[in-house]
Structures are given as C-alpha cells and as structure tokens.
C-alpha positions, 0 to 999 in steps of 0.5 A: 464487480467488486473484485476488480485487478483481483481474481474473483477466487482470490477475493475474500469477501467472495467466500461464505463464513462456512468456507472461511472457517473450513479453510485449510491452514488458515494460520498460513494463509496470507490475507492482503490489505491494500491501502489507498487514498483519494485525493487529487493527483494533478489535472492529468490523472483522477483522485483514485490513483492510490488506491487503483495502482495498489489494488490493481498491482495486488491483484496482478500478483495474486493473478501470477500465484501457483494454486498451492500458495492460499492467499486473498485480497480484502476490499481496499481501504479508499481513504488515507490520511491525506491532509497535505492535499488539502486545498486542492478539491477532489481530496478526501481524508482521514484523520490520522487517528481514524485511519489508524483505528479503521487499519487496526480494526479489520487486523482484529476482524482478521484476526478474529477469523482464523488467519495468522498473517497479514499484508499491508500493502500501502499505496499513499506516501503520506501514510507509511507511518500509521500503517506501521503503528497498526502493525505494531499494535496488532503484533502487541496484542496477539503474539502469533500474528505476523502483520507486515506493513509495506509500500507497494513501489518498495520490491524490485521494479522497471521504475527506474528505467524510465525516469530521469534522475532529477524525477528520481532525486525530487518526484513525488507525486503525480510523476512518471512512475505513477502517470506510467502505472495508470496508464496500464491500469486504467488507461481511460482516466488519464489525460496526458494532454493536460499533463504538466510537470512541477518540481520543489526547489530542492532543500538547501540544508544538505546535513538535513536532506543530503538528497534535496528533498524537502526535510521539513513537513510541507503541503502540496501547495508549497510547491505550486497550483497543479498538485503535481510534484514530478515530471509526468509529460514523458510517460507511456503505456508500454513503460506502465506494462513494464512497470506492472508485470515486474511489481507484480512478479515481485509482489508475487514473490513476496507473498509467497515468502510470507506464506512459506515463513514461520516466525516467532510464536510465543507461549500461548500462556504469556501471549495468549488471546486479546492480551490486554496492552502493556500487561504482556510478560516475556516468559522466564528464561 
C-alpha cells in the first residue's frame, strides 16, 4: 500500500479533503515531507536507499507518537538532485531548480490546506541545500509558517557504535551506516556478498578540509568504478535494528517538539497571506 514504514492513520493522503478541513488544531499539526532520491548506491544495495531509509526512519517515529501528538506523513518525494552519480546507471535526477521548485510547491499546497508546520526530512546529502532555500522561501512569503529543513542521519543515533573511525572520518556514501539501515528496513534488497569497500584519498589541504574530506566539488566516479564511498563489508541486521529504533525515538521526539513549539508570528497586516516576495515590511517598532 502506499503508506509503507507509515502507519496508515498517519498518512495524509489517506484522509478526505472534508477530514483535513475539520481537523482540529491544524496550525500545530505537523505535516512530514521526507525527501529521497534514486540514484545508484554500489553493487550491494538498490537505488531507492534514499528514499526507503527516510521514509521508512519516518514512519517508525510517527509508529512511536502518543495519539495526542497530530502529525502525518506525506508521499515521499523519490527523486533528488543527484547529478554526482551521473555516470553510474540506475540514477535518476532533478535539476536543482526543479527540485527546488517541486519542494517549494507541495509547502505552498500545505500551506494552502490549513497546516502551519512543516518538516522536511531530507535523505540524500547531495541536496541539503535546496531543502533550506525552499525553507527559506516558504517562510518569506508566509510569516506564520514554521518549515524546518533537516537531515535524517542528523538526531542522536547508534551509528556511531558500529563504525571505524576511518568510515566516520571518510564515508559517504553506500557505507556502513546506510547498508546497516537497509538491512533493517528492507533487508531482501541487500546483497552484502557483493559488497565492497572504497574510500577517497583523503584531501591534502588541512586549512581547506581540517577532516580530509574532500573540500573541492567531486563526482562519485573520482573515487572509483563501484560508486561506493565507505566501508560497507561489516554491516549486520542487528546493528540496522539498532540504528532504526534509535533514529526513530530521536525523530519521535523531535516531531513532538515541533508540535508543542510556538514561534514567532507576525502581524497579519505586514505578513499577510501570499505576500508578494521582496515587499514585506517589519512593522514599526
């Protein structure tokens, strides 16, 4: 069904236009955007990583919500701005523009529908930045509308438990901590015998990339044939529950926050409705 990791009361599109409308509190409802991509990740996992670790992280968080906290899931968005795994097959991708656009669009479309928060929750690292331009651009036009951008690997998790500190000083891509994941999430996709592991050389600037990770802009080919970037070959199941339960209990929270937080609101004359960009005013002090 189309709700996958997301419990079917939690999944937006599930409700009538009727139902959305007589929701209460729908100003402090938190509506969930995860944002994927599909785009080749080594020879071991299937293209849909991105989008199946931040939906299905999602669905286990709102899985783990007391009733009393509103929140839904959208439809994942399942293609990013993947232009740096170009010249592998299997990627498909956006422009940056386009992403942007489509992000920007659905916060309008939930905006339109009477919710005041938004979470973006993004699962590709080749597009963080979009993600925060469609923020900003959503909260410029509408100043009552709280839109966070956030990664989904960023809140407390077991990651790190697991993970050598070459993998977490290098890796990014196909790695341990995506490989453990799937093999939690959707285990029947993985295929750790044709798993290998491949890191870049680390940069020799140290006042450009104090870590060694590359500073300058790169394509995964830079680094080698598998499109891998990490250390995949030492991943289990086991460390993937661990992985999900605690991202989720994290995401869980989080949302809860989001639910119970009030931000700044600004007077509806200055910032009323579809203000038009660039013609907002602060009022007088």
């Amino acid at each position: 069904m189309l709700h996958g990791y997301t419990p079917a009361p939690r999944y937006l599109p599930y409700l009538s236009w009727t139902e959305i409308a007589a929701l209460p509190d729908r100003e402090n409802t938190v509506v969930v955007l995860p944002a994927g991509a599909t785009e080749q990740h080594g020879p071991h996992l299937p293209i849909a990583v991105d989008t199946v670790i931040c939906a299905g992280v999602i669905g286990h968080a709102l899985a783990r919500l007391p009733a009393a906290v509103p929140a839904f899931a959208l439809p994942p968005i399942t293609y990013g701005k993947s232009e740096e795994h170009l010249h592998f097959p299997g990627t498909f991708t956006l422009t940056g523009k386009t992403l942007l656009d489509t992000v920007t669009e659905v916060g309008e479309s939930v905006y339109r529908s009477g919710f005041r928060k938004l979470l973006i929750v993004n699962g590709h690292g080749g597009q963080p930045q979009v993600m925060e331009m469609a923020a900003r651009e959503l909260r410029l036009r509408h100043g009552d509308y709280v839109v966070v951008p956030h990664s989904v690997w960023r809140m407390p998790n077991a990651a790190s438990k697991f993970t050598s500190e070459r993998e977490k000083q290098l890796a990014m891509h196909a790695g341990h901590g995506e490989t453990a994941l799937m093999l939690a999430l959707l285990p029947d996709s993985v295929r750790m015998d044709r798993a290998v592991a491949n890191y870049p050389p680390p940069f020799p600037s140290k006042l450009l990339s104090p870590d060694g990770r590359p500073a300058c802009a790169w394509t995964t080919r830079d680094f080698g044939k598998s499109g891998v970037i990490g250390d995949p070959t030492g991943a289990t199941r086991e460390q993937g529950l661990e992985i999900l339960a605690t991202l989720a209990d994290s995401w869980a929270r989080a949302i809860t926050e989001l639910h119970a937080l009030r931000w700044v609101v600004r007077d509806e004359v200055t910032w009323g409705r579809g203000a038009e960009r660039g013609h907002i005013e602060e009022p007088d002090s």
